[in-house]
Backbone as JSON Lines, residues from 0, in Angstrom:
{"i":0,"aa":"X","n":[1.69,180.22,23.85],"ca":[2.56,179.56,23.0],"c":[2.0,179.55,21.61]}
{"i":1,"aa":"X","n":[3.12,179.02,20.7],"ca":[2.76,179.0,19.47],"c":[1.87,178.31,18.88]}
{"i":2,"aa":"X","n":[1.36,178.08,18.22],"ca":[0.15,177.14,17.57],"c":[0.94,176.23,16.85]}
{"i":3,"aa":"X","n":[0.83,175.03,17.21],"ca":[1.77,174.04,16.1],"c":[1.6,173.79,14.46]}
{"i":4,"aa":"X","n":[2.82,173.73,14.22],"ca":[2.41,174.05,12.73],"c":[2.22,172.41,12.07]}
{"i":5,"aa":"X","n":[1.08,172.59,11.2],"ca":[0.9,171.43,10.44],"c":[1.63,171.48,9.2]}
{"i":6,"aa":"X","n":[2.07,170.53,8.6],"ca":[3.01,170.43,7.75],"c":[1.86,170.48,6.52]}
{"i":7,"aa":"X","n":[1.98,171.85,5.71],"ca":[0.89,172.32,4.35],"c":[0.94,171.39,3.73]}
{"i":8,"aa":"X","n":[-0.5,171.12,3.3],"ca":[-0.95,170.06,2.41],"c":[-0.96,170.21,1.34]}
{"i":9,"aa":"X","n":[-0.65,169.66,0.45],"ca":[-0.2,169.71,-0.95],"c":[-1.57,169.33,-1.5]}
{"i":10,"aa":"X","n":[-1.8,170.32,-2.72],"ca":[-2.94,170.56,-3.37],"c":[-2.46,168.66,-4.33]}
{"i":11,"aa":"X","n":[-3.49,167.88,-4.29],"ca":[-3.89,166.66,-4.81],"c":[-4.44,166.63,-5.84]}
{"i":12,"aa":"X","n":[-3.55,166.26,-6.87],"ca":[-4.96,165.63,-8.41],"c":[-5.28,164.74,-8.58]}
{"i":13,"aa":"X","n":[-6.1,164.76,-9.16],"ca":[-6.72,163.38,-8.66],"c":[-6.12,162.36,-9.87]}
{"i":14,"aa":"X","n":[-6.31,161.1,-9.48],"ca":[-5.58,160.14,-10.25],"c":[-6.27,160.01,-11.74]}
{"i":15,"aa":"X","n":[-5.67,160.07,-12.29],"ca":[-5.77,159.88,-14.23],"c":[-7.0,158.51,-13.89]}
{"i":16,"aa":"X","n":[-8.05,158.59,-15.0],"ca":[-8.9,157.77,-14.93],"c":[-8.24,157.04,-16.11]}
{"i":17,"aa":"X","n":[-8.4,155.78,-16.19],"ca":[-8.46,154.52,-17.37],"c":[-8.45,155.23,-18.26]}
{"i":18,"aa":"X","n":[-9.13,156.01,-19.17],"ca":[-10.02,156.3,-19.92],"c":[-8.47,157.42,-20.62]}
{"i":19,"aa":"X","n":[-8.45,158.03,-19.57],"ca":[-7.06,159.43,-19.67],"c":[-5.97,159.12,-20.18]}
{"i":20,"aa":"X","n":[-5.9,157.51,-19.49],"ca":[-4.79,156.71,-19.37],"c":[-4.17,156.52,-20.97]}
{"i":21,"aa":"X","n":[-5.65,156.28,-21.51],"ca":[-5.18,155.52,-22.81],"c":[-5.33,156.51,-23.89]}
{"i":22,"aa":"X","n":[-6.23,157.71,-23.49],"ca":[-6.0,158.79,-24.56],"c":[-4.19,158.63,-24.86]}
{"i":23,"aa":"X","n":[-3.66,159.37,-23.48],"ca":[-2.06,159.69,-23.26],"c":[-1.55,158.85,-23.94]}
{"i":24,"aa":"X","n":[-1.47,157.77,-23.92],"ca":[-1.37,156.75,-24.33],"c":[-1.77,156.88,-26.23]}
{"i":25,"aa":"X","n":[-2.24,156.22,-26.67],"ca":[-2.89,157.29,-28.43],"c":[-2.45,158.23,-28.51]}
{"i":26,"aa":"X","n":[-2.31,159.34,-27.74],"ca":[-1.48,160.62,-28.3],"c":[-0.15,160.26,-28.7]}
{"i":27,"aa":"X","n":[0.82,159.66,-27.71],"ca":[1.9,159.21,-27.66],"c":[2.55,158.33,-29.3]}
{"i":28,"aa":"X","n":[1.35,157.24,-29.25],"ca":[1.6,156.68,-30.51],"c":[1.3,156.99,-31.32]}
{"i":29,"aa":"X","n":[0.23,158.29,-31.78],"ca":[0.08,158.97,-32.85],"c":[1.35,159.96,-33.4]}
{"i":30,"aa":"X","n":[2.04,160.47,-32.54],"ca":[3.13,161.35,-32.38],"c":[4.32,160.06,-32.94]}
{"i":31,"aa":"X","n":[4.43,158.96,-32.68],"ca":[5.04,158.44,-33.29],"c":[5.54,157.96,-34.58]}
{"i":32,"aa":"X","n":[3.89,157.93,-35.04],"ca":[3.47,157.2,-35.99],"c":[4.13,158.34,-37.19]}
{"i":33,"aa":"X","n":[3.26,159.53,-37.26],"ca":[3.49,160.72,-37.21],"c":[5.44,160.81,-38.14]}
{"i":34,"aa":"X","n":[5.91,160.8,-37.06],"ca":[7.12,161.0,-37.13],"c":[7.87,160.55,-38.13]}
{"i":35,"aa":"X","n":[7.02,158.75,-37.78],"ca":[8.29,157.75,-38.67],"c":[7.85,158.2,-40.18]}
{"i":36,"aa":"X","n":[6.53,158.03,-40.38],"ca":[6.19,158.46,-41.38],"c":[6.52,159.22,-41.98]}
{"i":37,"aa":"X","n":[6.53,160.64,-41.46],"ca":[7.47,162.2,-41.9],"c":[8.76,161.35,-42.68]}
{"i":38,"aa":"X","n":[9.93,160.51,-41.7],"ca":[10.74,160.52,-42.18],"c":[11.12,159.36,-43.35]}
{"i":39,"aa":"X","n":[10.14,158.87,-43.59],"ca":[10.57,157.65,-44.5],"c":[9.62,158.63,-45.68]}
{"i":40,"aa":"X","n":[8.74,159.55,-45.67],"ca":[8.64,160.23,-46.98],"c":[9.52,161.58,-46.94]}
{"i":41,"aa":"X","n":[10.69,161.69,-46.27],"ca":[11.74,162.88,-46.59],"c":[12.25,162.12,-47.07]}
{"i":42,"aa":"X","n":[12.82,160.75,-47.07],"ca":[13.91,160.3,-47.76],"c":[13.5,159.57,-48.98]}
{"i":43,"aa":"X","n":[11.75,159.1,-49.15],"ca":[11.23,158.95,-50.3],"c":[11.44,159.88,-51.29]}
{"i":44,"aa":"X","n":[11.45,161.02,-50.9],"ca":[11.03,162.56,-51.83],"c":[12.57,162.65,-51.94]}
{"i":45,"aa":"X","n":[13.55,162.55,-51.59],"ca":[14.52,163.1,-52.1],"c":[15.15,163.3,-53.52]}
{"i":46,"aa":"X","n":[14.87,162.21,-54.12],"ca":[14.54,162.78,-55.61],"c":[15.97,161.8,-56.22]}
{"i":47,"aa":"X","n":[16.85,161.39,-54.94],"ca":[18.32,160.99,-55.62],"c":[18.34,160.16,-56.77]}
{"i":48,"aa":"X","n":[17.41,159.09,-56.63],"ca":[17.33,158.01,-57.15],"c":[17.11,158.26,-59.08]}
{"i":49,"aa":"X","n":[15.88,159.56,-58.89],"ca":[15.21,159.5,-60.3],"c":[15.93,160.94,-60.72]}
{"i":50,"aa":"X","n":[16.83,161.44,-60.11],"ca":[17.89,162.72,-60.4],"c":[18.75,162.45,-61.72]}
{"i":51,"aa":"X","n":[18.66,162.79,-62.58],"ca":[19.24,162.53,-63.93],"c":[21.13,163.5,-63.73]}
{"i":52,"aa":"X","n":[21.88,162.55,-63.59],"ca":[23.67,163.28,-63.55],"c":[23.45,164.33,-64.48]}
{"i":53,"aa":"X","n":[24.08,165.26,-63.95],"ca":[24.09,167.03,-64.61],"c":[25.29,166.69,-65.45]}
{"i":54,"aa":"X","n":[24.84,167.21,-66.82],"ca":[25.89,166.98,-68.39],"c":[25.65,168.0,-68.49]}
{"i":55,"aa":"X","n":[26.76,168.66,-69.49],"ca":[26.62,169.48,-70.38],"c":[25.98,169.67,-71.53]}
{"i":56,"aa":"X","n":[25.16,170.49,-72.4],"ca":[24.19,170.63,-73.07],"c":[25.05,170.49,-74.97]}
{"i":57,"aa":"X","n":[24.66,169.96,-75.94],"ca":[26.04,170.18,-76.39],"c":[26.07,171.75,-76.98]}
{"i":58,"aa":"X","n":[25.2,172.46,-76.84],"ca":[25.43,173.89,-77.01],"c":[26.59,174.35,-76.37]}
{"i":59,"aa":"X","n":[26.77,174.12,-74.86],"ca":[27.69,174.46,-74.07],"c":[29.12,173.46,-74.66]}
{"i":60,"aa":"X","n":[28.83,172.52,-74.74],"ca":[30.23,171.56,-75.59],"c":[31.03,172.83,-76.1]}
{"i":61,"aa":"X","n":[30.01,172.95,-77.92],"ca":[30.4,173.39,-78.83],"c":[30.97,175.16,-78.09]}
{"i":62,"aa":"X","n":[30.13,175.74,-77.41],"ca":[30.6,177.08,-77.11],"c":[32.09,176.93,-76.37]}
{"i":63,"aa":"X","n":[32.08,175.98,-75.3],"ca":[33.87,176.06,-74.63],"c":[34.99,175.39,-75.48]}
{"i":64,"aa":"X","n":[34.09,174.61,-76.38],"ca":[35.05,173.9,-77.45],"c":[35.67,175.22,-78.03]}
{"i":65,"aa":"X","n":[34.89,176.03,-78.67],"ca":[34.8,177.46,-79.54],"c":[36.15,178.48,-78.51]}
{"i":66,"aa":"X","n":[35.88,178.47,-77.43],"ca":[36.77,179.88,-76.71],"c":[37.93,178.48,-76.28]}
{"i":67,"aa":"X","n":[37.36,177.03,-75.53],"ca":[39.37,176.6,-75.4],"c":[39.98,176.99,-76.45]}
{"i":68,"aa":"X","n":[39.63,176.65,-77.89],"ca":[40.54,176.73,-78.96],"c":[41.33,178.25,-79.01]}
{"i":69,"aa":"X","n":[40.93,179.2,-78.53],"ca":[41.56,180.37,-78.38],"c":[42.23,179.94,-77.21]}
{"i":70,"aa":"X","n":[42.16,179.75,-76.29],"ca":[42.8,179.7,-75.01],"c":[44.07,178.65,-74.96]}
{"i":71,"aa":"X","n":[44.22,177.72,-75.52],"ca":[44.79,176.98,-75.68],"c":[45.59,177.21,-77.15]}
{"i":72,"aa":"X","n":[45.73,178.03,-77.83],"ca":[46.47,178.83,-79.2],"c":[47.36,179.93,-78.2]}
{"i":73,"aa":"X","n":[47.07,180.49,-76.96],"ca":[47.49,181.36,-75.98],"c":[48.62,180.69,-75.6]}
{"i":74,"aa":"X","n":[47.73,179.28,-74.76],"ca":[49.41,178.36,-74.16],"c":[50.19,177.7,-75.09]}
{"i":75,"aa":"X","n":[49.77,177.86,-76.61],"ca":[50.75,177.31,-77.59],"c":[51.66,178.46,-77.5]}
{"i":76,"aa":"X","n":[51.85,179.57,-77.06],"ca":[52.69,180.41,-77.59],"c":[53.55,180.83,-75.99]}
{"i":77,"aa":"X","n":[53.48,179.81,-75.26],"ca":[54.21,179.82,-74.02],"c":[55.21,179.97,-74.05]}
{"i":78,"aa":"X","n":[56.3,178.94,-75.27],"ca":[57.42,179.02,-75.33],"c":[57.99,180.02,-75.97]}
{"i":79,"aa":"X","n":[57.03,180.66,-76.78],"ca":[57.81,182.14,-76.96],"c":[57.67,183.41,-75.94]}
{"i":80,"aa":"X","n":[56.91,183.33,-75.16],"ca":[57.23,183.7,-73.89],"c":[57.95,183.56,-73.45]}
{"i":81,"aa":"X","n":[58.41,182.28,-72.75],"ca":[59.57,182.37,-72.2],"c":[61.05,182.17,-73.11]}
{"i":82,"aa":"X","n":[60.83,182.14,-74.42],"ca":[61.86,182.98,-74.95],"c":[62.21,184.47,-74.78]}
{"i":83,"aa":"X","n":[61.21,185.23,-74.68],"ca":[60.82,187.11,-74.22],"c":[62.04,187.11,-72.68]}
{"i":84,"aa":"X","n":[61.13,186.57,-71.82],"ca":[61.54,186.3,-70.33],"c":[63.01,186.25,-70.02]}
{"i":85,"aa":"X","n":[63.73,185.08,-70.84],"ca":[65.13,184.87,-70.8],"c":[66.09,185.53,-71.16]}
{"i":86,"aa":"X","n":[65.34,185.99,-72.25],"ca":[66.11,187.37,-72.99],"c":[66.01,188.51,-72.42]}
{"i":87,"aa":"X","n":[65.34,188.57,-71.32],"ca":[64.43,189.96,-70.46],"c":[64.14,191.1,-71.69]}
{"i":88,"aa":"X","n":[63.46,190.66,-72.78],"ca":[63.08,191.54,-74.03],"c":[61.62,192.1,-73.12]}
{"i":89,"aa":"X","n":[61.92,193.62,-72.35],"ca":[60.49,194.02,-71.62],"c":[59.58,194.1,-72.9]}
{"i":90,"aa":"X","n":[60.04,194.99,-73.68],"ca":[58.86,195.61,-74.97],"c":[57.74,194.83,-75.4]}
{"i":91,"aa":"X","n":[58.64,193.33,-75.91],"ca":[57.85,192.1,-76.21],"c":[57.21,191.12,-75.55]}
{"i":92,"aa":"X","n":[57.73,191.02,-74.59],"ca":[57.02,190.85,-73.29],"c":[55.22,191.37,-73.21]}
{"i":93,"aa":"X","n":[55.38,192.38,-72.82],"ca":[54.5,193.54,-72.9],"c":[53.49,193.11,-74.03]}
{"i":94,"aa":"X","n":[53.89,192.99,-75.34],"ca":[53.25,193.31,-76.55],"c":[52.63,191.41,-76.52]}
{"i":95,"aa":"X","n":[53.23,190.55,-75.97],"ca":[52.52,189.65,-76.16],"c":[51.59,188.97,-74.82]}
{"i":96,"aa":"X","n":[52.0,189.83,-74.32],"ca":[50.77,189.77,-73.0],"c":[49.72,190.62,-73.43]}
{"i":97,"aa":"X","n":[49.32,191.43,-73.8],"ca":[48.63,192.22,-74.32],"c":[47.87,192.11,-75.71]}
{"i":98,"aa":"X","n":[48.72,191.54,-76.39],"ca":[47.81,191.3,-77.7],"c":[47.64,190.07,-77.23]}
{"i":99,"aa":"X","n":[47.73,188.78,-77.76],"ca":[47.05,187.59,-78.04],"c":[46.87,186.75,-76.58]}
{"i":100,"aa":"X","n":[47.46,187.14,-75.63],"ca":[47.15,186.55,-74.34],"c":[46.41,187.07,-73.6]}
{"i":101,"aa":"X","n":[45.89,188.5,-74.01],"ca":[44.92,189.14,-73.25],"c":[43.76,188.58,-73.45]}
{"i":102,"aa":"X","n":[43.24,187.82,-74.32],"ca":[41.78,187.12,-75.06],"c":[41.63,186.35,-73.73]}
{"i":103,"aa":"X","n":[42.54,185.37,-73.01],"ca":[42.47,184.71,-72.08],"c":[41.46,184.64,-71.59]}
{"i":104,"aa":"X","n":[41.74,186.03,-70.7],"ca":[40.72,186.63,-69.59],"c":[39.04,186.53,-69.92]}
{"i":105,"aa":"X","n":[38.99,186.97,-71.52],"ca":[37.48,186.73,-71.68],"c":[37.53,185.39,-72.21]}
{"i":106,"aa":"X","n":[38.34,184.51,-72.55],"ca":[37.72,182.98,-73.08],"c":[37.54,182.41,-71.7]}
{"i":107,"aa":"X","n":[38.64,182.69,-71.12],"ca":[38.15,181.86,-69.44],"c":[36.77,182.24,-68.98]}
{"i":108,"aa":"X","n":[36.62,183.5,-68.82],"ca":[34.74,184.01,-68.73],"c":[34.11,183.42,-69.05]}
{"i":109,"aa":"X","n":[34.06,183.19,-70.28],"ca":[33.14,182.7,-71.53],"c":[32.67,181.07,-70.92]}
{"i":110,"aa":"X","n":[34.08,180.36,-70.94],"ca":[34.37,179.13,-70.88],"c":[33.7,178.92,-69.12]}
{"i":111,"aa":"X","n":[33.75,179.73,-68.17],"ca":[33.75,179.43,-66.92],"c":[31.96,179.54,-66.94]}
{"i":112,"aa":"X","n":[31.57,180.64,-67.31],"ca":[29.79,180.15,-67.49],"c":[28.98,179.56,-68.05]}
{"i":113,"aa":"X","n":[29.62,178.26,-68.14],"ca":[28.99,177.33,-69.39],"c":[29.51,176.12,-68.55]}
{"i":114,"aa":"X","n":[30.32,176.11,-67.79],"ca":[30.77,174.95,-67.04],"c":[29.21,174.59,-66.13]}
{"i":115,"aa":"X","n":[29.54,173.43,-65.61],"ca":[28.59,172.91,-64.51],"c":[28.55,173.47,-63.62]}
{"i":116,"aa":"X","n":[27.19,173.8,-62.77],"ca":[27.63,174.34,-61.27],"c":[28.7,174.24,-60.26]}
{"i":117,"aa":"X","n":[28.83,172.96,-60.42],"ca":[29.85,172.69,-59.28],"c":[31.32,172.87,-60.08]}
{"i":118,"aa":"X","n":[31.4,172.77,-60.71],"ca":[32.82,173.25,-61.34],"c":[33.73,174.35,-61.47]}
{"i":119,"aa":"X","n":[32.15,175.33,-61.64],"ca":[32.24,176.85,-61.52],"c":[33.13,177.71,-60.78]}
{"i":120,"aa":"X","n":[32.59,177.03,-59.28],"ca":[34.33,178.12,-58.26],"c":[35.65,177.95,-58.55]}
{"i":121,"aa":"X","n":[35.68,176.33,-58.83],"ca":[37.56,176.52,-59.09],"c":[37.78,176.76,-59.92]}
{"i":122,"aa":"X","n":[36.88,177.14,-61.21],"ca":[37.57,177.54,-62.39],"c":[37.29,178.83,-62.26]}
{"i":123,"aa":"X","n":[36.85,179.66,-61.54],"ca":[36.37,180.81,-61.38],"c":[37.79,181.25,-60.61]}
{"i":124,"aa":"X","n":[37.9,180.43,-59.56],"ca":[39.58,180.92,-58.72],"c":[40.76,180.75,-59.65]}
{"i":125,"aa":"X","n":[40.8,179.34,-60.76],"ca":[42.06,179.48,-61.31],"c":[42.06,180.7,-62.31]}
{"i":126,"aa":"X","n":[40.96,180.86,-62.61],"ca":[41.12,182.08,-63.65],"c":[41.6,183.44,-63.01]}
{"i":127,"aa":"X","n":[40.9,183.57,-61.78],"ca":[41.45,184.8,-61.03],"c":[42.95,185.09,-60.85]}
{"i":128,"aa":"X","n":[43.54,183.66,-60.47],"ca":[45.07,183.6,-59.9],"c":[45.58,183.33,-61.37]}
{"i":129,"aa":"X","n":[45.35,183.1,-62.59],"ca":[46.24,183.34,-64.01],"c":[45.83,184.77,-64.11]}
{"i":130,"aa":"X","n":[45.02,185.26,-64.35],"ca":[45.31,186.88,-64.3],"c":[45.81,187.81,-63.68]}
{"i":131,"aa":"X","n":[45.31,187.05,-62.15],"ca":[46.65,187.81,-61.78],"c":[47.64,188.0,-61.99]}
{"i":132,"aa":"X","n":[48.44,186.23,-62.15],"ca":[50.11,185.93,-62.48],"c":[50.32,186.97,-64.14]}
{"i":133,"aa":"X","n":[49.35,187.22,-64.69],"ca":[49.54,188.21,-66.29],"c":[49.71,188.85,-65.86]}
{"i":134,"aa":"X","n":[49.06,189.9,-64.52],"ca":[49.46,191.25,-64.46],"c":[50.53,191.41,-63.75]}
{"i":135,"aa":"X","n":[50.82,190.58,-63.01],"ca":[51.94,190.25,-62.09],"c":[53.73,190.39,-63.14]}
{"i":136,"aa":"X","n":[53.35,189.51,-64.5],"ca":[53.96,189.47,-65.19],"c":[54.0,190.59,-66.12]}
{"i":137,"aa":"X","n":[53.3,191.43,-66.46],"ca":[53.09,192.71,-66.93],"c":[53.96,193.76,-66.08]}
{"i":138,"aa":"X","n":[53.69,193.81,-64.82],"ca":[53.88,194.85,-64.3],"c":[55.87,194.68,-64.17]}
{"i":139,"aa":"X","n":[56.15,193.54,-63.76],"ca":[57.24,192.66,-63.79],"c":[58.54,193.39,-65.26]}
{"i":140,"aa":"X","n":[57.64,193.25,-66.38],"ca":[58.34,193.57,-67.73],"c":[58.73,195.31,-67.63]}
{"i":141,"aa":"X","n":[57.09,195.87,-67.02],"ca":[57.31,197.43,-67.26],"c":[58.18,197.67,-66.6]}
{"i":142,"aa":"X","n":[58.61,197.35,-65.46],"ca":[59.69,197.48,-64.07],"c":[60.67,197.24,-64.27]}
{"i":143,"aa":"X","n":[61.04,196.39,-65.53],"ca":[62.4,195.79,-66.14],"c":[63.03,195.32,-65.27]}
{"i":144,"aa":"X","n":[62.31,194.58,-63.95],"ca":[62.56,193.35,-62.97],"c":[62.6,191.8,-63.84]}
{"i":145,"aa":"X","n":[64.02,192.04,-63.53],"ca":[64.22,190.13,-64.22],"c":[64.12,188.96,-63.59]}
{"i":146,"aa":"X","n":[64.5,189.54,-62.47],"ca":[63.56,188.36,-61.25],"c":[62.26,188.37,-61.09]}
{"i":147,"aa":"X","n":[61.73,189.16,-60.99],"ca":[60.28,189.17,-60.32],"c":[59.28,188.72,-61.67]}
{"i":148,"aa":"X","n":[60.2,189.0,-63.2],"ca":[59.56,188.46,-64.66],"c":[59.49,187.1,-64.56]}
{"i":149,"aa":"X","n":[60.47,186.06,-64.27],"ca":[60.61,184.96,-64.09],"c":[59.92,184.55,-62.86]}
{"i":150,"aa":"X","n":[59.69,184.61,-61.89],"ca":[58.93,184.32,-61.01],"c":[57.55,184.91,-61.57]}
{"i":151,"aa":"X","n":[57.04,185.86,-61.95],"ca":[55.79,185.68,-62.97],"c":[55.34,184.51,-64.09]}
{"i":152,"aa":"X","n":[56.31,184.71,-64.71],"ca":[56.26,183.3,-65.63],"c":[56.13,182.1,-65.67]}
{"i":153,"aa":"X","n":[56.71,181.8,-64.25],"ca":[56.52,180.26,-63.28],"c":[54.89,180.28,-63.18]}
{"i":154,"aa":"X","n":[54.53,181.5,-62.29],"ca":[53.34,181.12,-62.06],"c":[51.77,181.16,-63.2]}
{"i":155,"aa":"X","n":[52.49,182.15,-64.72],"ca":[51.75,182.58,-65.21],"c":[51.77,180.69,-66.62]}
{"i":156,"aa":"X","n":[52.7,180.11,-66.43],"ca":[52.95,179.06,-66.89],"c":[51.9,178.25,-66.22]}
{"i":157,"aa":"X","n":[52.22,177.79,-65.02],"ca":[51.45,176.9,-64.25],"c":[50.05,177.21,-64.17]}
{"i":158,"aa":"X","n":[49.85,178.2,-64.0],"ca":[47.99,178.68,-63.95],"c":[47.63,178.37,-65.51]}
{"i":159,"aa":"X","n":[48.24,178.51,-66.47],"ca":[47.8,178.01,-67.55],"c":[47.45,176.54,-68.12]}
{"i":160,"aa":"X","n":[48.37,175.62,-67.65],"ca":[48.36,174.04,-67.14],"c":[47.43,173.99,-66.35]}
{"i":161,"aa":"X","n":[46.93,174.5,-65.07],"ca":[46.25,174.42,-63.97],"c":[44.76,174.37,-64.45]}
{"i":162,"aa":"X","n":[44.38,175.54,-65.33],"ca":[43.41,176.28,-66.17],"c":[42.95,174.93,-67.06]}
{"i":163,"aa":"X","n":[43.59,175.18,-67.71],"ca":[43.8,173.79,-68.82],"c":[42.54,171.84,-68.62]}
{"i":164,"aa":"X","n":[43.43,171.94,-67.17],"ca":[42.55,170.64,-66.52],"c":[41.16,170.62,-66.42]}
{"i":165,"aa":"X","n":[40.63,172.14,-66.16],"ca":[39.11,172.16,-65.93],"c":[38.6,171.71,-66.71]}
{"i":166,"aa":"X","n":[38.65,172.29,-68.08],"ca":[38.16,171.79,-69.56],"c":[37.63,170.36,-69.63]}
{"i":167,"aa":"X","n":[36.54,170.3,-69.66],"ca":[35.46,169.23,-69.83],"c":[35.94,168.22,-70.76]}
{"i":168,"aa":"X","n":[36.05,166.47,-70.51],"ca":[36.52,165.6,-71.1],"c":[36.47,165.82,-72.53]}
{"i":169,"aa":"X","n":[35.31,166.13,-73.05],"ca":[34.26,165.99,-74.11],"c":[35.41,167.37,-74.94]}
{"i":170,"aa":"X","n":[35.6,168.56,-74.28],"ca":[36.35,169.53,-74.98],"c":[37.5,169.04,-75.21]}
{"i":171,"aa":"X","n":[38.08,168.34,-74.2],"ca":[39.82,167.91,-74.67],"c":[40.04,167.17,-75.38]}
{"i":172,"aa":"X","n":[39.25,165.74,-75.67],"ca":[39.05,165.22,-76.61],"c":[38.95,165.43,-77.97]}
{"i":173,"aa":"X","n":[37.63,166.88,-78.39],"ca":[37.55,167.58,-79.41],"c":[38.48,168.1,-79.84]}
{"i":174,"aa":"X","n":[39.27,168.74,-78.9],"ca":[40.68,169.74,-79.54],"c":[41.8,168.79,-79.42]}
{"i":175,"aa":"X","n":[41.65,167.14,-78.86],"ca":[42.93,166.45,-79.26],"c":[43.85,167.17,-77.88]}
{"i":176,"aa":"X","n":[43.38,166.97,-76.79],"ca":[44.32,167.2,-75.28],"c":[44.31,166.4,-74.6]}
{"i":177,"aa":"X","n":[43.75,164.96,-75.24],"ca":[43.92,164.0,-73.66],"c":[45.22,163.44,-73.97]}
């Protein structure tokens, strides 16, 4: 017959001495200590408190002061635009998208890298979507589409208003827009 089997003995460690006990123990609360510490100097260091609010320099003032005033001489001449538009006059159309409203594109540039960081994308997007609505409206005149001119004009109107808002308190003030 078979040899009876003893049920395998499990390899034994031996019990943690006192001594082990309380290292484990000290490690534990050093790791704590450790920790809290870490996090009450991440939120010391954060800097919020002694962070000086991001202004504009008045170099930058005076420079977007300098290109709104072109940009805003552009949307003074809106309503003769949409005098062009109503009249579906393509030629003039054309000729005043091109001469004095074309500056736009680089005063918005001008004006958009001088803004604050955080300001930067949406004036970076409204500028994209008014140039577009110009070429939109350009292409609109050459096509001698009188619908699709007026539906340019809506939008090439509104992106200009839209545009307009970014302009730093301090600039609208200067040029007399609040």
């Amino acid at each position: 017959m078979a040899a009876a089997s003893t049920p395998a003995s499990l390899p034994t460690t031996p019990a943690p001495s006192p001594a082990g006990q309380l290292m484990a123990a000290l490690r534990r609360l050093a790791l704590l200590a450790v920790a809290v510490i870490l996090s009450f100097s991440l939120v010391a260091c954060d800097g919020s408190q002694n962070r000086a609010a991001a202004t504009l320099s008045s170099d930058d003032i005076s420079e977007i002061t300098l290109q709104a005033t072109g940009f805003l001489a552009a949307r003074d001449r809106l309503p003769e635009l949409a005098d062009l538009v109503n009249r579906r006059d393509w030629t003039f159309t054309r000729n005043l998208i091109h001469g004095p409203m074309q500056e736009m594109g680089r005063q918005m540039l001008y004006i958009n890298k001088r803004l604050l960081p955080g300001d930067r994308a949406e004036a970076n997007d409204l500028a994209t979507k008014l140039k577009t609505s110009l070429a939109q409206l350009d292409e609109a005149a050459r096509l001698q589409d009188g619908e699709a001119l007026r539906k340019a004009y809506i939008k090439v109107a509104s992106g200009i208003g839209n545009y307009a808002q970014i302009l730093p308190e301090e600039v609208k003030q200067a040029l007399n827009q609040v």
